[in-house]
N, C-alpha and C positions, 0 to 999 in steps of 0.2 A: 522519505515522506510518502504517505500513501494514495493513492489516484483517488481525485473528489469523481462520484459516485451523480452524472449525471441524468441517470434515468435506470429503472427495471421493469423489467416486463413479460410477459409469457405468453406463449404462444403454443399451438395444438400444429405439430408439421409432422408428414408420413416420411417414417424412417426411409432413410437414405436416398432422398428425391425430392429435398428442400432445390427450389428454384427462384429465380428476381419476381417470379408471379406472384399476384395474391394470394397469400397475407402476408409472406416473408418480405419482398418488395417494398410493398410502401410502408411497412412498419420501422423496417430499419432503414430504409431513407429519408422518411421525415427527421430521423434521430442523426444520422448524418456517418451512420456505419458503412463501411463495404460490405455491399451486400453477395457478391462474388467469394470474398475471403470467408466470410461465418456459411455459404452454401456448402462449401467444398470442407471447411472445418466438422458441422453439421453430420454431412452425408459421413465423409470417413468415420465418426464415432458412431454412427449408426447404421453404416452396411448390414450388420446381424442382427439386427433387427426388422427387418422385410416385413413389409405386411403389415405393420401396428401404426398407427399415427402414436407419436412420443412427443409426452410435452417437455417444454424447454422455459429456463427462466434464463431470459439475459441479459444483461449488467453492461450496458455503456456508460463509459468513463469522460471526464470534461475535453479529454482530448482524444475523444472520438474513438478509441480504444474498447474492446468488448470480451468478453469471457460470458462463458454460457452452461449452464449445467443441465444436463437431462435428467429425466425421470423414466419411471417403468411405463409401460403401457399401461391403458388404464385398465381397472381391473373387470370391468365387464367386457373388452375388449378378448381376453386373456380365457375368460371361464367360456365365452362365445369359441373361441379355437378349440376349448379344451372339450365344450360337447358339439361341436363339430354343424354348431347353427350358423344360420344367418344374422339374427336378432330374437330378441327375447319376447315374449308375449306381452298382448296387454292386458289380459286381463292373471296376474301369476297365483291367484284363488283358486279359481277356476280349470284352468290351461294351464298344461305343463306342456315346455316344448322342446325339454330334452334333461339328461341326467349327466351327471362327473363322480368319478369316483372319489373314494377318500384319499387317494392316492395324489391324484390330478389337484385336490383342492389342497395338497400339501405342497404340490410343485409352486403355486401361486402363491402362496402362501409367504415360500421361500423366495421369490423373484422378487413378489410388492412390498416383506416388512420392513426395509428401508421407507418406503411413501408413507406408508402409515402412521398416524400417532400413537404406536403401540410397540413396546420391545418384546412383549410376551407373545408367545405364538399361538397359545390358548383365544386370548384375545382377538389375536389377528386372525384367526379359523371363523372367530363370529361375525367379523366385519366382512367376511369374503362370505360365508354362509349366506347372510343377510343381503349381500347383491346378486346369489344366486336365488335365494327366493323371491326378492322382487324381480328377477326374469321370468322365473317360472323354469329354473332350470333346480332338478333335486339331485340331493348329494345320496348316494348308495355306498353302502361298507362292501 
């Protein structure tokens, strides 16, 4: 018989230095997880990923039980490494605050088209495209 499904939830935690602090802490102690066992679960799946906050969706069971799956970093987080900013501009009309090649926007490409609602790559180049111009970051051949 299969575990009743007593909560899900997501959460934004920096690969590999989930701790009982906020937000991990009280979100899975109000739900009545160990919060020790999903920190050390957590960090070992995401050692190799340093440096990104990776969201996670996690699944508590009626008996207090949890399974959790990650996702990629988010994708402006990703094109932000890839042209070597800080953050993106506000005004991306205007201001441009830096460039990736076509190359770099293929590496992304291939890391995020699992997150995306897209199996086409064509597709998924527009979607990554389209966060690099609301940054104000331009794609070069």
């Amino acid at each position: 018989m299969a575990k009743k499904i007593a909560d899900k939830f997501k959460l934004m935690i920096p690969a590999g230095s989930a701790n009982p602090s906020p937000p991990v802490g009280p979100a899975l102690g109000q739900r009545g997880v160990n919060i020790m066992e999903f920190c050390k679960a957590f960090n070992e799946k995401t050692k190799d990923k340093m440096g990104f906050k990776i969201p996670v969706i996690i699944t508590v069971y009626s008996d207090r039980s949890f399974t959790f799956e990650t996702k990629q970093p988010p994708a402006s987080d990703l094109i932000m490494k890839a042209a070597g900013i800080k953050k993106g501009t506000d005004n991306p009309i205007t201001t441009k605050v830096g460039s990736i090649s076509q190359a770099q926007l293929d590496e992304i490409i291939v890391q995020k088209i699992a997150d995306l609602n897209t199996d086409n790559k064509e597709m998924a180049a527009k979607i990554i495209a389209g966060s690099c111009r609301s940054m104000g970051v331009e794609i070069t051949d």
